[in-house]
N, C-alpha and C positions, 0 to 999 in steps of 0.2 A: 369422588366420582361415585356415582351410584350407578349397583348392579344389578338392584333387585330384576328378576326377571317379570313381567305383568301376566299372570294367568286366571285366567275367567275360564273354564272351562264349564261347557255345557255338559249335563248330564244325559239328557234328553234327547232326542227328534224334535223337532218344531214345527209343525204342521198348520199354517195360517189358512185361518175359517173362509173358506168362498163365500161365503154370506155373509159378506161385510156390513160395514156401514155406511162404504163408500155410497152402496144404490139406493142407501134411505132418500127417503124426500127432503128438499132445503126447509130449512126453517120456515114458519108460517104458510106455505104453498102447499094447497088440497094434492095429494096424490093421484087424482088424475090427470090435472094439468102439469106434476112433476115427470108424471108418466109421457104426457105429449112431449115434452121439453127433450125425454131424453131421445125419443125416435125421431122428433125434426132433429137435433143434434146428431144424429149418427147418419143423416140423410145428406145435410150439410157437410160434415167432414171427408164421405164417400165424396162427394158432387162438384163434378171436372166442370172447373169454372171459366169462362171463355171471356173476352172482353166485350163490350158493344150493349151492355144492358141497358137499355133509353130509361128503364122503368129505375135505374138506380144512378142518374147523372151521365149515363155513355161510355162508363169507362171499366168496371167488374178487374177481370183479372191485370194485373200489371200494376207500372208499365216494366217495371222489373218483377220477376218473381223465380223459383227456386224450383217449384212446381205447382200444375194447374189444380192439385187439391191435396187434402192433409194426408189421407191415405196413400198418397202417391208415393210419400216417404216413409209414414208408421204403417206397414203393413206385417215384419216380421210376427211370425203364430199369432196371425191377424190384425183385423183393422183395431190400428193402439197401440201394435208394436215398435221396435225402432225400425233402422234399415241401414243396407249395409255402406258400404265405402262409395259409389254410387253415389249415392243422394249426399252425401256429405255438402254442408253448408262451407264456403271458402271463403276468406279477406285475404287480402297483401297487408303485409305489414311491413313499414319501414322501419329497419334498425340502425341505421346510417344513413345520413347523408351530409353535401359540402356543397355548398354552388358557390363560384370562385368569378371573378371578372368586374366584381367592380360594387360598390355599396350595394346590400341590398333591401330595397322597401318593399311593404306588400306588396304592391303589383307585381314586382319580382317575383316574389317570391310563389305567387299567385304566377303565374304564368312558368314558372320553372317543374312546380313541382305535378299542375293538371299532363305537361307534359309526358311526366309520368304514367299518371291513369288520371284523367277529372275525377276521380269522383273523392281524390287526395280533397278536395276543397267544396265544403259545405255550403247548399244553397245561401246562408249569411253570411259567405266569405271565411269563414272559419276553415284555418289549414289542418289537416290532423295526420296521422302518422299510418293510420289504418284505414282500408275500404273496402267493403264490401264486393265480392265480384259476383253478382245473381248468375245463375246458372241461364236462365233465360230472356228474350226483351229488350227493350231500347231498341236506339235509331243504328244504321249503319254504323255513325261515328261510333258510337257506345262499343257495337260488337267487333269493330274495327282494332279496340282498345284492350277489351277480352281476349283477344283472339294472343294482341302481342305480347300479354301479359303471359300467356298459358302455355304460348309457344316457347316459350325462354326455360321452358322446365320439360325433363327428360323423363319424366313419367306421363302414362299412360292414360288417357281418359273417358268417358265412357258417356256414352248418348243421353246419358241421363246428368251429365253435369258435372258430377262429381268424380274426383280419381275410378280406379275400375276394379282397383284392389287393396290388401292393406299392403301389400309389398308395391303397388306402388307409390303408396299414403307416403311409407317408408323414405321411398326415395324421392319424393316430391320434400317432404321434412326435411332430408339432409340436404339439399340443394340449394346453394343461396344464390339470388337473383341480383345477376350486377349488373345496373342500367345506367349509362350514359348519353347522355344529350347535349348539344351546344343550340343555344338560341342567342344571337346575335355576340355577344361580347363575354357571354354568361355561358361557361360550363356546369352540369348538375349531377354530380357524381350519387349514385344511391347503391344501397344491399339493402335486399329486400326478399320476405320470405313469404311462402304460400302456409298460412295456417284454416283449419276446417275445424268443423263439428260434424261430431258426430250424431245419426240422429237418435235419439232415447227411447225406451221403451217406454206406455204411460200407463200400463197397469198396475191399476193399483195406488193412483193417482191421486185418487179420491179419499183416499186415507193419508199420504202425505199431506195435503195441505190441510186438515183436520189436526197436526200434531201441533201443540199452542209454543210460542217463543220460550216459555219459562221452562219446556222440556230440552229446549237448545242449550237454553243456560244450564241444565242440571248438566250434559253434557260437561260444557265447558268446563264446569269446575271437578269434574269428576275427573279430565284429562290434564286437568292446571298439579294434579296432584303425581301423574306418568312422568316415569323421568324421559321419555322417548320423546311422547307425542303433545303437541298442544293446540287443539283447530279451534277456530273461532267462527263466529256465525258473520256472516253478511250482512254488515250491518248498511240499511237501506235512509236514505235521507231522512224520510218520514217515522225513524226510530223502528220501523218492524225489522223482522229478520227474513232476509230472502232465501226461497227453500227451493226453489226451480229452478231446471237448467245446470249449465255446466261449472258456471262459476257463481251459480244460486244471487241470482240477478234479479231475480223476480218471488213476490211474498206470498203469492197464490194462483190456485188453477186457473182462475177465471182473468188475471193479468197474462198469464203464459200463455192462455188461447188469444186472447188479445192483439197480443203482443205476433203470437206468430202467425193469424192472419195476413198482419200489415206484412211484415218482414219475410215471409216463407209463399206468401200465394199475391203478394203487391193488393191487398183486398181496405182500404182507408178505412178506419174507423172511426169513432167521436174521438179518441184519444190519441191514438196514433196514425198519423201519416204514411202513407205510402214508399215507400223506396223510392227515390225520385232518380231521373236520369240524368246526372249531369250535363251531356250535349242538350240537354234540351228543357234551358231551365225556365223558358216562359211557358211550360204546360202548370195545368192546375186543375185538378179534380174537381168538378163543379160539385159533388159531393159525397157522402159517404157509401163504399158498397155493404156493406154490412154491417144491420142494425145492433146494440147492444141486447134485443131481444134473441137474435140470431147467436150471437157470443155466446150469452148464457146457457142458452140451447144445448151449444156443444163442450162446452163446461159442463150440463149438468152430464151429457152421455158421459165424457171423459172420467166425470170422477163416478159415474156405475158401470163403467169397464169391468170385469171380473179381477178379481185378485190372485197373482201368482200362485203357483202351487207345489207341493213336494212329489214328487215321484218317487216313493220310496221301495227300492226293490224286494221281489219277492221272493226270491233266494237267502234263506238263513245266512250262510259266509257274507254274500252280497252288501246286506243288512246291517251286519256287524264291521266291514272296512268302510261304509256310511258314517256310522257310527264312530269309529275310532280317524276319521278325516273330522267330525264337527269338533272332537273335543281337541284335537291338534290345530285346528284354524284357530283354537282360542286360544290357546296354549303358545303358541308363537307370537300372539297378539293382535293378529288381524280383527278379531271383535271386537280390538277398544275401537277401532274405525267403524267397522260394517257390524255396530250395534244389532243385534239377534231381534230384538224390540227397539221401537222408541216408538212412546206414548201407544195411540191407535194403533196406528202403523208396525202390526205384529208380524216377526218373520222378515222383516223388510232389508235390516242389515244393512242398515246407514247411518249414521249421524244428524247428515243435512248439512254438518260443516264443513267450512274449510282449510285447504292442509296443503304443507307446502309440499312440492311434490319432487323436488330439485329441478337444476337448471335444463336436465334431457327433457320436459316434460314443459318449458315454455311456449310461452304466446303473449304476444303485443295486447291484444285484448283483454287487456287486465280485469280482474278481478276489482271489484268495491272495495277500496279502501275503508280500512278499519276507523270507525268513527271513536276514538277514545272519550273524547269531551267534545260536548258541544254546550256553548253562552250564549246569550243573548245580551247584547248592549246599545247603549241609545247612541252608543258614538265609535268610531274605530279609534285607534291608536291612529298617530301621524303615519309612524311607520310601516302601517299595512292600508292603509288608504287604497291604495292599489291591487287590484284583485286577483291573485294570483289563481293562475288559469292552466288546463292541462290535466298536468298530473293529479291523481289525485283526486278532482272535482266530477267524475261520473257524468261526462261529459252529456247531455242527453242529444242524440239524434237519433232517426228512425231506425237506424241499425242498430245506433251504439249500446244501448241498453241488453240488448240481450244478448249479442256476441260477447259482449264485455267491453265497457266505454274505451277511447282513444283516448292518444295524448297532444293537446293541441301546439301547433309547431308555430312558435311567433317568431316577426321578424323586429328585433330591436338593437339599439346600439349598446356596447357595455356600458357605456355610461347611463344609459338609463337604467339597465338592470340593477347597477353597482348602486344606486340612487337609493334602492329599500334596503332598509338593516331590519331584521327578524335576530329577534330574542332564541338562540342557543337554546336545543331540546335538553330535558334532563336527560340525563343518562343512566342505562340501566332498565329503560322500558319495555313493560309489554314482553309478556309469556316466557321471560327467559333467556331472551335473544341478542338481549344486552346490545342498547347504542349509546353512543356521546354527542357529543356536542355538534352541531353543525351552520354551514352556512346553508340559504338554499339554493345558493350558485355554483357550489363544490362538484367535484365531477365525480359522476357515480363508477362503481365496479362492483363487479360480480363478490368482490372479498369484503367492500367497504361500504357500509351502509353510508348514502348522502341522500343528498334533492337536487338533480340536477336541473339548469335552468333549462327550459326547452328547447331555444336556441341561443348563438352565440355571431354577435356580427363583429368578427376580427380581422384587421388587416385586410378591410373590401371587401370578406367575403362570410358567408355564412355555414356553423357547423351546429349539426343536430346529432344527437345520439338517443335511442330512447331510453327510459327510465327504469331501472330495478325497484326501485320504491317511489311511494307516494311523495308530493307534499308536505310539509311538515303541517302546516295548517292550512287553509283556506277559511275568507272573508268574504261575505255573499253580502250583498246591497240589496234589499227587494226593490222590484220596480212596483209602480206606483197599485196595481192590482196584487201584491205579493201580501201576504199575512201568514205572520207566525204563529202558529197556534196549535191547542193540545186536540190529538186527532185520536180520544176514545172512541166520537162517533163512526168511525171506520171502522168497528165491528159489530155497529147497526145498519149501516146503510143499505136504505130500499137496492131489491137486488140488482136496478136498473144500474148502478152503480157500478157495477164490474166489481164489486164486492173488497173494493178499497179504491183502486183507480183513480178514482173522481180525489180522494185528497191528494193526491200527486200529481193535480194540473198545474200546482208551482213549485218548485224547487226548495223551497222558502219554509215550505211544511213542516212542521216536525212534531214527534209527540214527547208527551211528559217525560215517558219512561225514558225517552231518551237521556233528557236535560236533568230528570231527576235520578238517573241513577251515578251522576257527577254533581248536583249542586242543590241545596234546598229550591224550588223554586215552586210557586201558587199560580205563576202564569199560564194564563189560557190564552188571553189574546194580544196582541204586541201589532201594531200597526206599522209603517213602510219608514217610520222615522227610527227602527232601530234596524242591527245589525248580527245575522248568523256566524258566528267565529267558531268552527269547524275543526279539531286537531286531531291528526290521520297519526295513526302506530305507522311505524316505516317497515311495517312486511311486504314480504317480497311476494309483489299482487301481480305478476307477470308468472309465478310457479304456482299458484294455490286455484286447487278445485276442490269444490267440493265432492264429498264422499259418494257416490254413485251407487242405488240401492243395488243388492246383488240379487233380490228375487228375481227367479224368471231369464236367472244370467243364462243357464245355457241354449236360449234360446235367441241369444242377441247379439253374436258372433257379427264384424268382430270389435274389440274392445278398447279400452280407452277414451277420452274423448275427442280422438280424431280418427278410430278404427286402424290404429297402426298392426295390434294387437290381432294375427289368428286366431289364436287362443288363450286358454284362461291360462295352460302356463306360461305364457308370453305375456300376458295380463300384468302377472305376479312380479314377473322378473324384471320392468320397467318400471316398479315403483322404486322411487329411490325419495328423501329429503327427510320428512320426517319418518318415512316407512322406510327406509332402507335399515334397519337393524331386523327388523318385522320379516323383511324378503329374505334377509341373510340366516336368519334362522329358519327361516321356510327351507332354501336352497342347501341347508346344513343337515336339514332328517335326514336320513338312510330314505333309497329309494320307494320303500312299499309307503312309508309315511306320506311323502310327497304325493305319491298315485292316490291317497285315501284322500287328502284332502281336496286334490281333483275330482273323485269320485263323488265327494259331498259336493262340491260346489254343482256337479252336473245332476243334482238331484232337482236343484231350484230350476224351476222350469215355466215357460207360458201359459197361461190358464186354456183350458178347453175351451173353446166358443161356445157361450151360452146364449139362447134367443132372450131379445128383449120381451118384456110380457105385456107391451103394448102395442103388437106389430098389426094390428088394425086401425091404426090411426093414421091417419093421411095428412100430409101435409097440402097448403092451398097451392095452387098454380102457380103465386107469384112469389112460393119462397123457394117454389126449384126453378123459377125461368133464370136460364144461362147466361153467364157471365159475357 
C-alpha cells in the first residue's frame, strides 16, 4: 500500500495578469473588426430575445428555453458570470423502471413511458432515460407535464425556474420521484430523480480554451503516477479533448456558445437544433435564428471577458494566514486537481479533467465515455453486427450533448439480446481500477463493474435499470454521407466554422491522434464501406466531472455543479471518490489551518468590470431587432 503523502506546495502568491491573451485578436482578423466582433457579441449576449422575428423564419426565442438571454443566467460580478440555484438547468432522470402487463413492443413502450413526461421519447422515436425540463415554453400540454413533474418534489422553487436555494437544491437531490401509471392492461412503475446544472462562471474563458490537449495529457500522466488521484480527459468522438462545461462535453468556446444558444435561449443554429417540444412534434423552424457570424461574435466577447483576480489583503497577519492557506491547499493535495497553472490558463486551478467524485455526487447524465481504442475495419465481426446503442455511445440530441448524453432504453426479447456474444474485456484496465471479464448483459452494481443491457423483457414484462458504466465497446456503421477521416484541418478551419463544429456534423469523424495513439495507422480517408469499433474503459461516467476552475470562486456561491454547496467549506466537504483522502486531510488540520485555506481560496475573486475599448461601434438594426 502506498503512503507517500503528494505535496506540491506553493511558495509564492499567484497573481494572474488582467491582460491577458484572452482579448488578443483571433488569428488572421484585422483588429478592428476583432474589435466590432467583441461589442456586437456583448450586445447579443445582453439582448432579451422574444419570439416572432419574420426577418429570421418567425420564430427567435423558444419554443422551449431556460431564459430569454445569456445574461439572464451569467450575471454573478457581472455580465459572464455564473448564477445562482435559480437559474439552475434541470433533467428527470430515470433510475428504475418495470412496466408489467403483458409483452412489451415499441409502441409500448413508447406510450408507457411519454406517460411519464414525452419528452422521455425522441423526435426519432428513440426512448432514453433522461429529459430535459426547460424552465420555460411549450404548449399547454408540455407545461401540464412540467408542472406534474415538479409538483411531486417537496422543495421549493423560484420564478426564474430553477430551485430557490441550495438547501432546497439539497432536498430536491435527496427526494426520489415514485411515478406510477396504469394504461390499459400495462402498469409503468418508475424512480426518478430531479438532477440540474449549475450555471458557471466564463471569466477567463478565453484562456481555457487556448490550453492545447497535449497539456491534458501532461496532466494525465503526471496523475497516473498519484497513488490517490487518476482523472482523464473527455475524450470527444472526433479524438479532441473536451474542456467545457460540467462534465467537459464540449472542445471549445465557440461550440459552448453554440451549443448554449440552442439549448439555454431555444435560439436554432446551422448545427444545432432547437429544444423541440414534444406535445407538438409537427412544428419546424423554417430556419435558423442565429447566424454563425452572430456565434462568433459572442465567442469572440466571451473569451475577452477579463480575467479573475487576487484580492490579496493589506494587512501584514492578513497576508501571511493567505499565505500559509495556499501552501496548505497544496499540501493536503488539493493542487494535484485545482492545478495553480495549466499551460495559458495561469492562476486558473484546474485540470480540465475528469475525476470520479463518488456515488453522493451522481447524475444520469453521464459523462463521455473514455475512448481507450478506436479501429477502423472494412467489415464487423458476425458477433457485433448489431450496434450496440445507449450506454456509452454519446447519444447525440439537442440536449444530450451538453447536459451529458442519456441512455437509450430498448424494448427487446432476451432471446434477441442473448443472440450477440462479445469477446470478455481484459482485466486489469485503465488507471488502476482494476476490472475482469464481462458479459454485456450482466447486471450492474454500485460494487461490480458490468455493461448492463438497457432493458430486459422478462416474463411479459419489461425491467430497466440505468447504467454505472459504459459499454464495453460500440460498432458504428456510417450512413451513406458518414466519412472517416483524419481531422487536422479543424485547427485551420475558416472561422465560419465554429472553430471545429463543422467536423462533428457526423458522428463517424475522427482524428489521427485518436487512432494513432492505439495503432500504426496512415489513414486519412476511409469511405461508408468500412466500420468505427469504439472500446469505452468502464469508469464510472455517472460520478466524474470535471475539475471546475477555482479562479474567481468567491464570487460564485453557491457551488458544486448543481449549487447544493453554500459554501466553500461545504464545497470541500462533499468531495468524496477520488478526493476523498484530499478532504479527509483537509477536515484533519487543527482549526486555524482549515480557516487559512478558506481565507486563500476567498482571495480568488471576479475581475472588476472593465469597459470594452470599442464602445463606439454600433451594431445595425437588424442584428438587435427582437426575437
Amino acid at each position: 500500500m502506498k503512503t507517500t503523502l503528494w505535496v506540491a506546495c506553493c511558495a509564492t502568491l499567484l497573481v494572474p495578469n488582467a491582460a491577458s491573451d484572452a482579448a488578443s485578436p483571433a488569428a488572421n482578423v484585422p483588429v478592428a473588426e476583432h474589435q466590432a466582433n467583441i461589442v456586437q457579441g456583448k450586445r447579443l449576449f445582453e439582448h432579451q430575445w422574444t419570439s416572432g422575428n419574420p426577418r429570421l423564419g418567425s420564430d427567435g426565442l423558444g419554443p422551449l428555453f431556460n431564459a430569454s438571454s445569456c445574461v439572464g443566467c451569467h450575471h454573478q460580478g457581472g455580465a459572464g458570470g455564473g448564477g445562482d440555484a435559480r437559474f439552475n438547468a434541470k433533467t428527470i432522470g430515470i433510475e428504475k423502471m418495470r412496466i408489467d402487463g403483458g409483452r412489451v413492443t415499441p409502441d409500448v413502450l413508447a406510450t408507457m413511458i411519454t406517460s411519464l413526461h414525452p419528452g422521455f421519447r425522441l423526435s426519432d422515436g428513440t426512448i432514453i432515460n433522461t429529459c430535459a425540463i426547460s424552465h420555460f415554453g411549450g404548449t399547454s400540454a408540455y407545461d401540464s407535464s412540467r408542472t406534474k413533474l415538479i409538483e411531486m418534489l417537496p422543495a421549493k422553487f423560484a420564478d426564474e425556474g430553477g430551485l430557490k436555494n441550495a438547501a432546497e437544491v439539497r432536498l430536491a437531490n435527496a427526494y426520489p420521484i415514485q411515478i406510477q401509471n396504469q394504461i390499459g392492461e400495462y402498469t409503468i412503475t418508475a424512480q426518478a430523480r430531479l438532477y440540474q446544472r449549475n450555471t458557471t462562471a466564463l471569466f477567463g474563458a478565453g484562456l481555457l480554451d487556448q490550453v492545447p490537449d497535449r497539456v491534458l495529457k501532461q496532466q494525465v500522466s503526471i496523475q497516473s503516477k498519484h497513488p490517490e488521484i487518476s482523472g482523464r480527459p473527455s475524450t470527444l468522438r472526433d479524438g479532441r479533448y473536451g474542456k467545457f462545461g460540467w462534465r467537459a462535453n464540449l472542445a471549445s468556446l465557440a461550440e459552448f456558445t453554440d451549443q448554449a444558444c440552442a439549448n439555454e435561449v431555444g435560439l436554432k443554429t446551422k448545427r444545432r437544433p432547437q429544444p423541440t417540444d414534444p406535445t407538438d412534434p409537427n412544428y419546424r423552424n423554417p430556419s435558423v435564428d442565429i447566424s454563425d457570424e452572430q456565434v462568433l461574435a459572442m465567442r469572440d466577447y466571451l473569451a475577452a471577458l477579463p480575467v479573475p483576480t487576487r484580492r490579496i489583503p493589506e494587512d501584514a497577519d492578513d497576508r501571511q494566514v493567505v499565505l500559509q492557506g495556499e501552501q496548505l491547499f497544496a499540501s493536503v493535495g488539493c493542487a494535484v486537481c485545482h492545478v495553480p497553472d495549466l499551460g495559458p490558463a495561469k492562476g486558473a486551478y484546474t485540470d480540465l479533467l475528469l475525476h470520479e467524485m463518488g456515488p453522493g455526487l451522481m447524475d444520469l447524465n453521464h459523462a463521455e465515455p473514455y475512448i481507450r481504442k478506436a479501429t477502423i475495419e472494412t467489415s464487423p465481426r458476425l458477433s457485433e453486427t448489431r450496434r450496440i446503442s445507449g450506454q456509452g455511445t454519446g447519444l447525440e440530441t439537442s440536449m444530450g450533448a451538453y447536459y451529458g448524453p442519456s441512455t437509450e432504453i430498448q424494448s427487446e426479447t432476451l432471446e434477441q439480446a442473448m443472440s450477440v456474444d462479445f469477446t470478455p474485456a481484459a482485466s486489469g484496465a485503465g488507471n488502476g481500477r482494476g476490472t475482469r471479464g464481462y458479459s454485456p448483459y450482466q447486471r450492474s452494481s454500485r460494487n461490480r463493474p458490468g455493461t448492463p443491457v438497457s432493458s430486459r423483457n422478462l416474463a411479459g414484462g419489461l425491467s430497466f435499470e440505468a447504467p454505472d458504466y459504459p459499454s464495453q465497446m460500440v460498432l458504428l456503421a456510417p450512413r451513406s454521407t458518414d466519412k472517416i477521416h483524419e481531422t487536422s484541418e479543424t485547427k485551420n478551419l475558416e472561422r465560419i466554422n465554429i472553430g471545429g463544429v463543422a467536423s462533428r456534423e457526423s458522428n463517424m469523424r475522427i482524428s489521427r491522434d485518436l487512432l494513432g495513439e492505439f495503432e500504426d495507422t496512415t489513414t486519412t480517408s476511409v469511405w461508408l464501406d468500412k466500420y468505427l469499433r469504439l472500446r469505452f474503459e468502464p469508469t464510472r461516467f455517472n460520478e466524474e466531472w470535471r475539475t471546475p476552475p477555482l479562479w474567481g470562486v468567491a464570487d460564485s456561491a453557491p457551488y458544486m455543479h448543481d449549487g447544493r454547496a453554500e459554501t466553500l467549506l461545504e464545497a470541500i466537504t462533499l468531495h468524496g471518490g477520488e478526493s476523498a483522502a484530499t478532504r479527509d486531510r483537509f477536515l484533519s488540520l487543527p482549526k486555524p489551518g482549515r480557516d487559512a485555506i478558506i481565507a486563500f481560496l476567498e482571495t480568488l475573486v471576479a475581475p472588476a468590470p472593465q469597459p470594452l475599448t470599442a464602445t463606439t461601434i454600433e451594431l445595425s438594426s437588424s442584428d438587435t431587432q427582437t426575437r
